[in-house]
Biopython code that builds the backbone (N, CA, C, O; Angstrom):
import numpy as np
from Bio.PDB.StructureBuilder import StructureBuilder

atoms = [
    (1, "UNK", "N", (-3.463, 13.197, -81.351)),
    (1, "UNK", "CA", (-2.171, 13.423, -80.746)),
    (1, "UNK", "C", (-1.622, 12.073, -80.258)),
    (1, "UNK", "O", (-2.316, 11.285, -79.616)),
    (2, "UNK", "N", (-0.760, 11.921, -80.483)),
    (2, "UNK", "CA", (-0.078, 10.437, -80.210)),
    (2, "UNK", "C", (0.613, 10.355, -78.865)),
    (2, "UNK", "O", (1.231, 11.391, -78.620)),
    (3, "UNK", "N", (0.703, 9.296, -77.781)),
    (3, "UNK", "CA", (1.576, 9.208, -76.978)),
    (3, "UNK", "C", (2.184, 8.177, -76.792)),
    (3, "UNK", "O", (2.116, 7.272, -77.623)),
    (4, "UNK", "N", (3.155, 8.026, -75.305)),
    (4, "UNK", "CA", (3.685, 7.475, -74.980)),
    (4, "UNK", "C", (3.200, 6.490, -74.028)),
    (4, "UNK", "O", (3.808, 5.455, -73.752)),
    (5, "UNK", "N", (1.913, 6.900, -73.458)),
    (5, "UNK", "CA", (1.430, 6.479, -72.605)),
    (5, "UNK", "C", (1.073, 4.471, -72.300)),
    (5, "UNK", "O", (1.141, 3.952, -71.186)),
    (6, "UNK", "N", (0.846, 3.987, -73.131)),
    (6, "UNK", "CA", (1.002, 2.337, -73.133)),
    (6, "UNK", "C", (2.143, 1.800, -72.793)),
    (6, "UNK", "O", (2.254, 0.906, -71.954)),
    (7, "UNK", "N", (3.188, 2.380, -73.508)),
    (7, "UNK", "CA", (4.629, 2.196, -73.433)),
    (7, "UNK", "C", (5.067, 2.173, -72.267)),
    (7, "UNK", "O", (5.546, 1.089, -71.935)),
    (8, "UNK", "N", (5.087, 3.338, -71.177)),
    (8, "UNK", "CA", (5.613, 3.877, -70.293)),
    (8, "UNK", "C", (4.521, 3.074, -69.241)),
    (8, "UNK", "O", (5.106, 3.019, -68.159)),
    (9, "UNK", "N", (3.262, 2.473, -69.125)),
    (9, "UNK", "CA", (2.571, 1.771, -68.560)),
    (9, "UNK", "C", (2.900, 0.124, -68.557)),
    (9, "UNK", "O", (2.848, -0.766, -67.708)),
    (10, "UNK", "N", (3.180, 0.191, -69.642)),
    (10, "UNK", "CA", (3.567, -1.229, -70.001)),
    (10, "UNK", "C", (4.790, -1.581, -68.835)),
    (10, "UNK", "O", (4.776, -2.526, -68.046)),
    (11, "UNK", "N", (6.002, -0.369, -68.999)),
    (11, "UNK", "CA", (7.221, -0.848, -68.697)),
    (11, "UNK", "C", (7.307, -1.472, -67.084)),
    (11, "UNK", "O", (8.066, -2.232, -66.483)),
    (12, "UNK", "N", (5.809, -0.522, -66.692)),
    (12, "UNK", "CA", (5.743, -0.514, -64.850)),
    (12, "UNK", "C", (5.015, -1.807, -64.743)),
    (12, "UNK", "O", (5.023, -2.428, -63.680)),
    (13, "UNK", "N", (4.392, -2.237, -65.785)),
    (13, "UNK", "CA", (3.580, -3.635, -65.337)),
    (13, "UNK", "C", (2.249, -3.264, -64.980)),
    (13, "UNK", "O", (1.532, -4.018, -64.322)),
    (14, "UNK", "N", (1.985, -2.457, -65.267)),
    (14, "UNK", "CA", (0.552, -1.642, -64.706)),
    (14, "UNK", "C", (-0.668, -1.961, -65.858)),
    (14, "UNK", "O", (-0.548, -1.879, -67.080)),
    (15, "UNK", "N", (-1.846, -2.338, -65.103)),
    (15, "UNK", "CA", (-2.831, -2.320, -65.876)),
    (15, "UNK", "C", (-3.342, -1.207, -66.391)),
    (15, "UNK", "O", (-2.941, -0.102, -66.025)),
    (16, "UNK", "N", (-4.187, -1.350, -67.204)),
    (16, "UNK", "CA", (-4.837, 0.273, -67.344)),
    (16, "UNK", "C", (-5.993, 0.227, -66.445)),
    (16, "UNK", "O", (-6.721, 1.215, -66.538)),
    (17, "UNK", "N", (-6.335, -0.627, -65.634)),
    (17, "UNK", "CA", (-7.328, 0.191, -64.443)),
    (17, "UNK", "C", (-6.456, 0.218, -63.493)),
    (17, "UNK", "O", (-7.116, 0.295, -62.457)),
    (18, "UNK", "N", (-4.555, 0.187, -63.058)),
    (18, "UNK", "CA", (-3.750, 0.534, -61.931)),
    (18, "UNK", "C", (-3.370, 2.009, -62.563)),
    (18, "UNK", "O", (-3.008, 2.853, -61.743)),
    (19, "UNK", "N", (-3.421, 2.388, -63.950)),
    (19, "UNK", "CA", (-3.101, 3.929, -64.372)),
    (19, "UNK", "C", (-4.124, 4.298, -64.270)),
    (19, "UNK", "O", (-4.113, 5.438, -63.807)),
    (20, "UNK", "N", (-5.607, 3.738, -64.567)),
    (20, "UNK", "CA", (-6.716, 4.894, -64.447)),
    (20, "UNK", "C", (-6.975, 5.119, -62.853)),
    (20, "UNK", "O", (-7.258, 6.269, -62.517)),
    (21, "UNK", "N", (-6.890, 3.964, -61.690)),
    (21, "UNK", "CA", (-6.861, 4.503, -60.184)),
    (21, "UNK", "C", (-5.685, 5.627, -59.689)),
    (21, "UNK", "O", (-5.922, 6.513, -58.868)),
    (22, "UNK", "N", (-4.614, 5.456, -60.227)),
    (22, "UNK", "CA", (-3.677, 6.527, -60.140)),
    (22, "UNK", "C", (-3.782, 8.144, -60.351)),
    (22, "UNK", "O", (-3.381, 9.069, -59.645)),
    (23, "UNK", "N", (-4.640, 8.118, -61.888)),
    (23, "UNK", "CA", (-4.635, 9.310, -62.243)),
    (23, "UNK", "C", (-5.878, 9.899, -62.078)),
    (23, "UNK", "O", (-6.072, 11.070, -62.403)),
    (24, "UNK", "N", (-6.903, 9.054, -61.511)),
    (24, "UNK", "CA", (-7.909, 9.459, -60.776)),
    (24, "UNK", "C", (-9.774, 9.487, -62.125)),
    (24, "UNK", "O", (-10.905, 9.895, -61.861)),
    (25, "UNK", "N", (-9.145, 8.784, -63.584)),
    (25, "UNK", "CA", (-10.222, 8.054, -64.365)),
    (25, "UNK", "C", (-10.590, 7.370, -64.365)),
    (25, "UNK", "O", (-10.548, 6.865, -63.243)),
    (26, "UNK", "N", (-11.362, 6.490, -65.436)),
    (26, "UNK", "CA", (-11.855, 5.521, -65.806)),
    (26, "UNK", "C", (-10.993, 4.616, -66.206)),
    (26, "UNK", "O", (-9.886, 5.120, -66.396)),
    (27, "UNK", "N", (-11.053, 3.209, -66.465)),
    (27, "UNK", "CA", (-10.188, 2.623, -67.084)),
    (27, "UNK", "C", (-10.542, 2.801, -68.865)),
    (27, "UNK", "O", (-9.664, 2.815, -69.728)),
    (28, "UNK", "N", (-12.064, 2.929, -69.136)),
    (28, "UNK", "CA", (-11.977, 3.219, -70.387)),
    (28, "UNK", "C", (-11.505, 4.908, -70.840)),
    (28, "UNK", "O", (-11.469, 5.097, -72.056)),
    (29, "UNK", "N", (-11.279, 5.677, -70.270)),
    (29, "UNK", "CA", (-10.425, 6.657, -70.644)),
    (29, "UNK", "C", (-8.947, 6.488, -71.072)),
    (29, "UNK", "O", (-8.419, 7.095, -72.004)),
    (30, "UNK", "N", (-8.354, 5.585, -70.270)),
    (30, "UNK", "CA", (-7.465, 5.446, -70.167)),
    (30, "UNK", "C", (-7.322, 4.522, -71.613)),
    (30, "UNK", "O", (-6.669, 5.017, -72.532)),
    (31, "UNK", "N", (-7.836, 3.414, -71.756)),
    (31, "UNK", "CA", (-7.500, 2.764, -73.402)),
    (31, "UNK", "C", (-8.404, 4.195, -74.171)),
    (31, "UNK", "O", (-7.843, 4.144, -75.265)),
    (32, "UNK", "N", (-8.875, 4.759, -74.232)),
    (32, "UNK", "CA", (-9.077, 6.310, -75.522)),
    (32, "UNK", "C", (-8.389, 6.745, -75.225)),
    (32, "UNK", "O", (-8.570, 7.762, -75.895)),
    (33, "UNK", "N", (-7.439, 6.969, -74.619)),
    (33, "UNK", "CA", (-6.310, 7.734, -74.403)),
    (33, "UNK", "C", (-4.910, 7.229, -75.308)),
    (33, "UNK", "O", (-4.182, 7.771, -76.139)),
    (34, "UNK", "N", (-4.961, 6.183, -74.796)),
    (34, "UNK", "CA", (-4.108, 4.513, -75.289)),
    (34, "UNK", "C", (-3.888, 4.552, -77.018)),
    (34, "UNK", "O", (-2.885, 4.351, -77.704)),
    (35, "UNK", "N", (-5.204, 4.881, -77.351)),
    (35, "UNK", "CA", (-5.834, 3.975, -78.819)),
    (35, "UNK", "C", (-5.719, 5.096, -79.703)),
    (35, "UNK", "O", (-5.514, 4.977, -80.911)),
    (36, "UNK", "N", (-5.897, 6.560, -78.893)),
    (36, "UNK", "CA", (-5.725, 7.831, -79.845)),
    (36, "UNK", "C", (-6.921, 8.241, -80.045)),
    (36, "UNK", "O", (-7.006, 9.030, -80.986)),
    (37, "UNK", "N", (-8.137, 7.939, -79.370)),
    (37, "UNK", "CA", (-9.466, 8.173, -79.674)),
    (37, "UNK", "C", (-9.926, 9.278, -79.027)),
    (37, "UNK", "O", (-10.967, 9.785, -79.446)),
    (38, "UNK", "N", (-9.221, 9.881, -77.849)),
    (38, "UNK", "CA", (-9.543, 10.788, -77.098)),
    (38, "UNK", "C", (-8.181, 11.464, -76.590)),
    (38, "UNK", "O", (-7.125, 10.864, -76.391)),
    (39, "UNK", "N", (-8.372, 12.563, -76.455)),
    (39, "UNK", "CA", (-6.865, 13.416, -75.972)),
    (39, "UNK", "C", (-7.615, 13.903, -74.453)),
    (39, "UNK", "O", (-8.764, 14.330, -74.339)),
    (40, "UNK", "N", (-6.807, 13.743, -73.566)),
    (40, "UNK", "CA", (-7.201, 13.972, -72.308)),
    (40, "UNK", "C", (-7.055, 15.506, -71.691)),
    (40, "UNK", "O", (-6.119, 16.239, -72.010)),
    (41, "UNK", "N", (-7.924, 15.831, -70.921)),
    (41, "UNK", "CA", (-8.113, 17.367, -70.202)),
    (41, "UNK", "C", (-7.027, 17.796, -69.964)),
    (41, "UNK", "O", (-6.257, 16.850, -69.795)),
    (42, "UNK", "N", (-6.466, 18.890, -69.843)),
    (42, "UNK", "CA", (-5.244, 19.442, -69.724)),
    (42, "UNK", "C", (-5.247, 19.389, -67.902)),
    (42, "UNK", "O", (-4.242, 20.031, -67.597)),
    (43, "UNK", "N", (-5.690, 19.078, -67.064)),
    (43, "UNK", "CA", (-5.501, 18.597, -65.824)),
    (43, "UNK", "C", (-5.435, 16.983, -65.272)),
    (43, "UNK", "O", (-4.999, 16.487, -64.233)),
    (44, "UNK", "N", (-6.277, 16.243, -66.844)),
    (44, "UNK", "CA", (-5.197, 14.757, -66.595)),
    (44, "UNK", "C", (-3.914, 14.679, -67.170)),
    (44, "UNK", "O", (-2.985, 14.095, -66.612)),
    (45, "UNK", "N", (-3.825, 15.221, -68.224)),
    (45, "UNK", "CA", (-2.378, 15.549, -69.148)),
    (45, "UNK", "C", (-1.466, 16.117, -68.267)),
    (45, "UNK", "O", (-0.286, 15.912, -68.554)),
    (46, "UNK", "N", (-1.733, 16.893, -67.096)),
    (46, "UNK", "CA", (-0.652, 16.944, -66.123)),
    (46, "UNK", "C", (-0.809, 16.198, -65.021)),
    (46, "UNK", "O", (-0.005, 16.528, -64.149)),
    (47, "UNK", "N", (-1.672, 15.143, -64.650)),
    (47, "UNK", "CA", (-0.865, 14.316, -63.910)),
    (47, "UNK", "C", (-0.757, 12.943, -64.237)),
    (47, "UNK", "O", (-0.216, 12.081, -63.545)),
    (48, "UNK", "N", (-1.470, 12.750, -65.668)),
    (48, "UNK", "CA", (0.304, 11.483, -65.864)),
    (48, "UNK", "C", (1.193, 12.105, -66.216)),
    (48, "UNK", "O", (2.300, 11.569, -66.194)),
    (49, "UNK", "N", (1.065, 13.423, -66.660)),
    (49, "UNK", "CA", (3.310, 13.323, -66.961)),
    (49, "UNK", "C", (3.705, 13.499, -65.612)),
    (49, "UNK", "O", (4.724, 12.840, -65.407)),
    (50, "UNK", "N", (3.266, 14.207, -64.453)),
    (50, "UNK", "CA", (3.732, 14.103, -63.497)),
    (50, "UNK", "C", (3.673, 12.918, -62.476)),
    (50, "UNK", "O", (4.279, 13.063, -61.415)),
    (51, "UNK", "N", (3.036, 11.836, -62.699)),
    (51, "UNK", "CA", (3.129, 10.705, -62.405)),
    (51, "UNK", "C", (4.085, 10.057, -63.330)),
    (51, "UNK", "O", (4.828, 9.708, -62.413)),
    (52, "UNK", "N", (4.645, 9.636, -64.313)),
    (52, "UNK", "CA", (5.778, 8.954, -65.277)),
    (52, "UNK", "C", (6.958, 10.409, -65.329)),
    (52, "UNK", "O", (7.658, 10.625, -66.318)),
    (53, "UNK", "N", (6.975, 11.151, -64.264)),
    (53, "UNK", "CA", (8.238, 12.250, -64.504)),
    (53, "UNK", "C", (8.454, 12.612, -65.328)),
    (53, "UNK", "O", (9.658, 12.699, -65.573)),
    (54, "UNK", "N", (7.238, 13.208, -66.616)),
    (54, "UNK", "CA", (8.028, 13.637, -67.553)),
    (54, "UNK", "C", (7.451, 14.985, -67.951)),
    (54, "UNK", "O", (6.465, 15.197, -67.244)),
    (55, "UNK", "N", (7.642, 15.846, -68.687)),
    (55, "UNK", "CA", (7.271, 16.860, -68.981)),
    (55, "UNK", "C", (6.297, 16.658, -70.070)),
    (55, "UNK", "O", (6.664, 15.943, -71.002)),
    (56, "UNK", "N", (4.680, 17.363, -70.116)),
    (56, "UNK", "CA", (4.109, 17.099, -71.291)),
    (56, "UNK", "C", (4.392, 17.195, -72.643)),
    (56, "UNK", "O", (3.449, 17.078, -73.426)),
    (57, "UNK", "N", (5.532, 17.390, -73.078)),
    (57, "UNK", "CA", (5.442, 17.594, -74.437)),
    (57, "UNK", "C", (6.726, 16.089, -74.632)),
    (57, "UNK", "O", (6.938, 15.513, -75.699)),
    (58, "UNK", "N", (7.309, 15.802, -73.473)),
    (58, "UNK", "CA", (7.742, 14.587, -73.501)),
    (58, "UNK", "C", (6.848, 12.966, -73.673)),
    (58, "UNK", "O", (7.271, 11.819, -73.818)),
    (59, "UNK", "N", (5.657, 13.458, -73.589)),
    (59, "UNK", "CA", (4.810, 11.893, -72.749)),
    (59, "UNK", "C", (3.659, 11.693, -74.175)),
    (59, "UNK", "O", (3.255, 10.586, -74.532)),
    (60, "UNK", "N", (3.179, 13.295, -75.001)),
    (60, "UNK", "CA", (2.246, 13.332, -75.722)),
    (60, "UNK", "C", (2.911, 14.307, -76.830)),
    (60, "UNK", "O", (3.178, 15.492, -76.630)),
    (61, "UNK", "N", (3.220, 13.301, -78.535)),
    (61, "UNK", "CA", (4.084, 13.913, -79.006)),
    (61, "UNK", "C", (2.895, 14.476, -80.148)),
    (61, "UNK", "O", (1.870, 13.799, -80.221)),
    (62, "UNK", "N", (3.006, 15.641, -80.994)),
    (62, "UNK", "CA", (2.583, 16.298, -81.936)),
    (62, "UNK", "C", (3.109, 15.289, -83.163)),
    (62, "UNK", "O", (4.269, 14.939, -83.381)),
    (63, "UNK", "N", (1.244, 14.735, -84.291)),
    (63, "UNK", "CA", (1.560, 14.075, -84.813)),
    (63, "UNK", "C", (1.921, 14.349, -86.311)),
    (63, "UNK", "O", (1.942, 13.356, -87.038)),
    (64, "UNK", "N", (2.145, 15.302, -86.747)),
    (64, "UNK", "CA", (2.033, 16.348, -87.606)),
    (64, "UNK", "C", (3.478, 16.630, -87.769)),
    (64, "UNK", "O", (3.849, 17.548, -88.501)),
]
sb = StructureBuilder()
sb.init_structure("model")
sb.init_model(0)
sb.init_chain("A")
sb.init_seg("    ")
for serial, (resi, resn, name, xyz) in enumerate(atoms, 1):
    if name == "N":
        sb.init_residue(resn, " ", resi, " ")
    sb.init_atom(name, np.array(xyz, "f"), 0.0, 1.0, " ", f" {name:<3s}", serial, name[0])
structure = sb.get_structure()
């Protein structure tokens, strides 16, 4: 499943260990998340979209 998630990290200036302390992971979750290697629990999947304000089907797009 592909996202948005680097992008929308990138724009804040944020490392990926300032998104993985945020959303309460690892920082290596966070690059498998990044890289497409791992799709995240449906209780981290809602709080980065609710951390970047967006709705999940906005943040993690269907690659198909």
């Amino acid at each position: 499943m592909k996202n948005r998630i680097k992008d929308l990290r990138s724009e804040r200036a944020w490392t990926q260990a300032d998104l993985a302390q945020r959303v309460g992971v690892s920082r290596q979750t966070i690059n498998a998340i990044e890289t497409d290697k791992f799709d995240p629990s449906l209780p981290v999947a809602f709080r980065l979209a609710k951390l970047f304000n967006l709705k999940i089907e906005e943040l993690f797009l269907d690659d198909q």
